[in-house]
N, C-alpha and C positions, 0 to 999 in steps of 0.2 A: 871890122864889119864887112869888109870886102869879100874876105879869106871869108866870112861867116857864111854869105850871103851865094857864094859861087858853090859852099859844102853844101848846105839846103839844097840848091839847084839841082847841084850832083846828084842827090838822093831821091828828090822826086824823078828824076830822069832814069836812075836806074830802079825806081820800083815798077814806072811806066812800063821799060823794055821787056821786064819778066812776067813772060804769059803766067807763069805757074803764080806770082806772088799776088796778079791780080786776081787769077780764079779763088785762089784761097779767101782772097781781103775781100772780095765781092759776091762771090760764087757759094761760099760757103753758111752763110746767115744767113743767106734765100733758103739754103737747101734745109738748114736746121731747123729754120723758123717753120717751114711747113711741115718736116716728118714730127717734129714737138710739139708743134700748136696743131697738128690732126691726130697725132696721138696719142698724147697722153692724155687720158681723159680718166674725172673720178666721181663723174653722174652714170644713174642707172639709163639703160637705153634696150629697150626691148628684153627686159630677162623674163625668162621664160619657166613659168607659172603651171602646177596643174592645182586644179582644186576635188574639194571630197565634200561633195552638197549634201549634206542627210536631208535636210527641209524639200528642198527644191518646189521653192513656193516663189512669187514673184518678187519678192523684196530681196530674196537672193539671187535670182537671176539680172534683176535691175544691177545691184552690186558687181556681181560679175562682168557683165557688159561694160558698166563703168572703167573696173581696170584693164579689161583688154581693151575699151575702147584710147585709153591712155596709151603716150610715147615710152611710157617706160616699160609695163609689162605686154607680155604676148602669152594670153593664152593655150598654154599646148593641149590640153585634155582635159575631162573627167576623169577621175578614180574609184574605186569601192571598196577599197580594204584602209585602213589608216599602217595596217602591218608592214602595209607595201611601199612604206614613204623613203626607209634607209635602203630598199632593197635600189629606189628611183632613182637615188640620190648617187649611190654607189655607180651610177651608170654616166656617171656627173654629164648628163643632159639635162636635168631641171635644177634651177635654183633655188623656186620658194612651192611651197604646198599651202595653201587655204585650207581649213578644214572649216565647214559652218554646222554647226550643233542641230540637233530636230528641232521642229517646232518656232524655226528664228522667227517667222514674221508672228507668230502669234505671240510669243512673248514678247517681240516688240510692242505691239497695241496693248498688251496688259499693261505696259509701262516697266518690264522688267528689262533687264541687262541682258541681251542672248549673247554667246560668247562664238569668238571667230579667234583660231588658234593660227598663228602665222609659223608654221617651220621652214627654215632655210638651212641651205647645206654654207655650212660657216667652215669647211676647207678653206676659207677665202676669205676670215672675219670682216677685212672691211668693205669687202661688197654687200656680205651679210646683212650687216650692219644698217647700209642703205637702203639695201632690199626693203629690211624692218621697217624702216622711218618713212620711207614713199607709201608703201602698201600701206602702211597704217594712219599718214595722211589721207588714203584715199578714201579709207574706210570710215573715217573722223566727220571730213566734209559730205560724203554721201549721208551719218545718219544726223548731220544738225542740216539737212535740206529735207528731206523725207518728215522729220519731225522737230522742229522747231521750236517748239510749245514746250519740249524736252525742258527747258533751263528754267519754266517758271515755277519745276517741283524744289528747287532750290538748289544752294551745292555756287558751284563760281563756275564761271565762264571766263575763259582767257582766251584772248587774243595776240597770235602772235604775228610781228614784221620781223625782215630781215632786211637790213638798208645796203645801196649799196653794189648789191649783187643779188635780187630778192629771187632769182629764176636759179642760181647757187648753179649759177654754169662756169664747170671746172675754167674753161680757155678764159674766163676775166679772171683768174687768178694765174694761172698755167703761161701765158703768152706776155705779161709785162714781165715775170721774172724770166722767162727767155730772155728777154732784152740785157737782163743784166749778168746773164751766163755766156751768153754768143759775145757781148764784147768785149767781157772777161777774158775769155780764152783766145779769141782772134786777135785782139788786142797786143796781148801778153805776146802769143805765138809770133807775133810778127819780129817785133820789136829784138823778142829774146833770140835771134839767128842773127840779126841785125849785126850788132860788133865782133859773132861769132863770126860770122860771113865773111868779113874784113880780115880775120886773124887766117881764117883758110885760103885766102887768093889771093895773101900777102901784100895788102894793102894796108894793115896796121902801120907799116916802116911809114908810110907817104904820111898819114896820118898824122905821128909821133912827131914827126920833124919839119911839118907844116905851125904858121904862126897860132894856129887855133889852142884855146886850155881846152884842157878835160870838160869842163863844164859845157861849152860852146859844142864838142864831138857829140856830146849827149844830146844836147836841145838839138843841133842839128839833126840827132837821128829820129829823134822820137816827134817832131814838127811834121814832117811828113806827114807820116802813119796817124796823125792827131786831128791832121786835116779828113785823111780817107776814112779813117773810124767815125766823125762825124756826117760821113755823105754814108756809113752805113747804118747812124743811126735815126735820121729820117728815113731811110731805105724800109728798114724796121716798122720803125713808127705806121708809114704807112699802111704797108703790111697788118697792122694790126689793127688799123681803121677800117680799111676795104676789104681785108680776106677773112679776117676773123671776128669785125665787127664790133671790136672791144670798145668800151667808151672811152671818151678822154676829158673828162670833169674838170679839169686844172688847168695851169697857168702854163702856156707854150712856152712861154720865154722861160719861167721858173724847171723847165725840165731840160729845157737846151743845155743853161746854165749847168744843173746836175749833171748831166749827161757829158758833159766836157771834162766836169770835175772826175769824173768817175773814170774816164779816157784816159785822161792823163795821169792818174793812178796807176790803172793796169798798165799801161806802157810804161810810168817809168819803173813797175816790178817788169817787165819787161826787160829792160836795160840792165837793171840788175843782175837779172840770170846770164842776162849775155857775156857780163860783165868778170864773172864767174865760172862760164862756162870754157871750154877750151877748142869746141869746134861744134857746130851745128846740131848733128844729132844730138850731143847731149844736151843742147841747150833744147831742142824740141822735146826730149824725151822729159826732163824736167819742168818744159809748161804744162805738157798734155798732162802726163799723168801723177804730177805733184801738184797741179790746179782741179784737173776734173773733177774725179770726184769728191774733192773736198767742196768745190762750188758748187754741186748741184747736189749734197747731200747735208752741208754742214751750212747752208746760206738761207734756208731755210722757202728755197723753191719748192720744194716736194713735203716734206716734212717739216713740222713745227719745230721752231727749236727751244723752246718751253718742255715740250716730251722728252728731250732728251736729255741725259746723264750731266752732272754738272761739269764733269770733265769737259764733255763734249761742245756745252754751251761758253767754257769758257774758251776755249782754239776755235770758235766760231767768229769770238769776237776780231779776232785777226784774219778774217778773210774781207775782202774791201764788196764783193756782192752783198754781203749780211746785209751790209745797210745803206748800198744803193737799191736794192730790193724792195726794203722798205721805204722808201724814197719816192721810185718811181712806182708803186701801187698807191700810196698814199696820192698821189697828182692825180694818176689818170683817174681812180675809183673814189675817191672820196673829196677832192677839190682841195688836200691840205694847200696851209700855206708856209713860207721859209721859219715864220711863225714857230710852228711846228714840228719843223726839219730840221732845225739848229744843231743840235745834236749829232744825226747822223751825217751833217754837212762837215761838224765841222771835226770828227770823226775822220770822215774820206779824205780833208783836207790836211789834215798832222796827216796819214799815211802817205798823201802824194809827198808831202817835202822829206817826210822820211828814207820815202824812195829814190828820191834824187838827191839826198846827201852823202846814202849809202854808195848810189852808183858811180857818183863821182870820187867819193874816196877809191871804193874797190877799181876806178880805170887802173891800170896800170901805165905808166908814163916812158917805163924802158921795158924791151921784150929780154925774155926770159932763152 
């Protein structure tokens, strides 16, 4: 325990001295966290609109007003041709075209249905998309305020909620799965250079022929880095309370917990690669780009992974974000409890032991 206790020492000692290991371990999750949680985003925000009034009577100007007076569209002009809607489009400066039929406010007081035709330029289907569903929200709530009285010709009226996230702002879905991509990768990245590092600066000998097992070289390397990946994931946290404002519904202690669990996964696939690897670069080239984008494509950050191919859905299930992911949005956003996490806990949990059985057989005990 001596021999144990003086290796750990070593190891916090030498991550301290290299500037370079702490800008990455520290430097780098700040930087992610803000160009990811300011930009990706998948809410409308000012798209820009022209409409083609044939009425141009007050119940369509009220309308009008209405969505430019909204965050999401902006008004660019009137039109007069409807011919001239692909010519607009083609100039890809407007997204959506309004058209409003003659006669709309009168047919509304007759009690008929006047029609409001939405085109959007769908280069870009799932903006489109949005485009549709906002603009046609808008147009929904403006005509059950203007005429209310509307529902008692008969027919059903619904009411919809969305729980949860009811303002469907992308950064409460977009900035908890950051959390579980930034220390997927930082995580991993550290760890997997780790015994690489040692085999390049000819430290494995001291190593090998000190009283420490294989198993002890491991814990001692990944202790460290297990420690600093949890001061980067209140770092985070934070971040996501104060800059972005995301809620946090659940249980602190229950995400601490997660959140270690899920540490100590990526590090010890960390250890792994190191384990495997034969000198630095390819142990980095193997995190970055044998983890990225598989984690931010196949984890189900960005994309569902129900959409996708059953191949796809089944190599998802082997990446350890899929369902820390789920995990830590289920706490912050909806208050689950371990209750309900069982699964993917104990999912994360066979992966971490698998990864440290692996790493320790793969050490090698004599050099090659």
């Amino acid at each position: 325990m001596q021999s144990f206790k003086a290796f750990i020492t070593k190891e916090f000692k030498q991550i301290f001295r290299d500037r370079r290991t702490l800008l990455v371990l520290f430097g780098m999750p700040i930087i992610q966290m803000l160009l990811f949680g300011f930009a990706i985003r998948n809410e409308v925000e000012n798209a820009r609109l022209m409409v083609l009034d044939s009425s141009r009577d007050e119940v369509t100007r009220q309308l009008i007003t209405k969505i430019d007076a909204s965050n999401y569209f902006s008004v660019a002009g009137e039109m007069q041709d409807i011919n001239r809607v692909e010519a607009i489009f083609q100039q890809g400066e407007i997204d959506e075209v309004i058209v409003f039929e003659h006669d709309f406010a009168r047919k509304l007081e007759r009690g008929e249905q006047p029609a409001v035709h939405i085109i959007t330029d769908a280069s870009n289907p799932n903006l489109a998309q949005l485009i549709q569903q906002y603009s046609s929200s808008i147009i929904v709530d403006f005509q059950q305020r203007i005429s209310p009285a509307g529902t008692e010709k008969g027919g059903l009226t619904t009411h919809a909620n969305m729980l949860f996230n009811p303002q469907l702002e992308s950064v409460n879905l977009f900035v908890p799965g950051l959390m579980a991509v930034i220390l997927m990768l930082i995580s991993t990245l550290m760890t997997s250079i780790s015994i690489s590092r040692e085999k390049e600066m000819g430290n494995m000998e001291i190593l090998l022929v000190s009283p420490l097992h294989p198993s002890q070289i491991i814990i001692g390397k990944v202790l460290p880095y297990l420690v600093l990946s949890f001061i980067n994931v209140l770092t985070v946290l934070l971040m996501a309370q104060w800059v972005f404002d995301v809620p946090f519904r659940g249980s602190y202690s229950l995400f601490m917990a997660e959140s270690l669990l899920f540490i100590f996964a990526a590090l010890a696939l960390g250890v792994l690669i190191s384990t495997k690897a034969d000198d630095q670069q390819t142990a980095m080239m193997v995190s970055l780009a044998g983890l990225l984008l598989p984690t931010v494509l196949l984890s189900g950050f960005i994309f569902p992974i129900a959409s996708m191919p059953q191949i796809l859905q089944w190599i998802s299930n082997l990446i350890p974000a899929r369902w820390f992911l789920v995990i830590v949005r289920s706490i912050m956003l909806k208050d689950s409890s371990l209750l309900f996490l069982w699964k993917e806990t104990l999912v994360l949990l066979v992966m971490t032991l698998g990864f440290i059985v692996l790493s320790v057989r793969s050490f090698k005990v004599r050099l090659e």
